[in-house]
C-alpha positions, 0 to 999 in steps of 0.5 A: 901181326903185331909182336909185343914180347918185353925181350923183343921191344928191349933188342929193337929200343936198345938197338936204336938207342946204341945207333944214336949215341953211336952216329956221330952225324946229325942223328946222333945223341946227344944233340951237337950242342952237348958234349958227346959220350965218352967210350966208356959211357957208350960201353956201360949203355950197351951193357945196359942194354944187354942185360934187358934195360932194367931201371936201377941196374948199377952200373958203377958196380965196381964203384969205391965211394971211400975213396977220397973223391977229386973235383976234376976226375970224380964229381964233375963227370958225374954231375956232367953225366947227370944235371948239365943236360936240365942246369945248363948255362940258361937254366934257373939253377946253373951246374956247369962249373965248381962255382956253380956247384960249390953254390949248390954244395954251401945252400945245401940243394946239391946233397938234399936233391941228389938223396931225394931228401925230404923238402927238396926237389929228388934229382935228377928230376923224372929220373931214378936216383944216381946210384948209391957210389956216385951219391956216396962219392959226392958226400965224401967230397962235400965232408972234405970240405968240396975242394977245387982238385 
């Protein structure tokens, strides 16, 4: 008997998806080449999960992007959790640090991309678009002239 209930296959793909950023061994995600979620990341997935795994829950919720945004605390966790995995180090376009990104800041690509603007390439690519806070807190940051704090 095969059972194709949506709430049944969300339990078991959100049960396995929680056990591999969960396991810290060899089967743990993401791979040991990349760094590993924080608690706070693992929490927002479970929740994620919880609440049925439904493409474009938001889960920074209680987001203020009218804050004045820090490089080092809000914009480089963001684009960490969201562009390092596809622009590592050997990537054509490199996001791995404020050089790399400040480059992509002053071309333009960064705000363009991330706001799936007309002329550029929507990211992160085969993904929904970052959630309205994280793109408001970068657009502050880049207003402020993307300082290094």
């Amino acid at each position: 008997m095969l059972i194709n209930h949506p709430s049944i296959l969300t339990t078991i793909s959100g049960s396995l998806l929680i056990q591999s950023i969960e396991d810290t061994g060899a089967l743990g995600m993401p791979p040991k080449a990349y760094p590993r979620l924080t608690n706070t990341q693992i929490e927002k997935i479970k929740l994620w999960v919880v609440q049925g795994m439904q493409q474009g829950i938001d889960c920074e919720a209680n987001c203020d992007d009218t804050l004045q945004a820090k490089y080092a605390k809000d914009i480089f966790p963001i684009i960490q959790n969201n562009c390092i995995g596809c622009h590592g180090s050997s990537a054509k376009t490199i996001l791995i640090d404020y050089n790399t990104i400040l480059t992509q800041v002053n071309n333009g690509k960064l705000l363009c991309s991330i706001t799936h603007s007309d002329g550029c390439l929507p990211m992160p690519q085969n993904l929904p678009q970052l959630s309205s806070c994280n793109i408001g807190r970068i657009r502050n940051w880049i207003k402020s002239g993307s300082p290094n704090n």
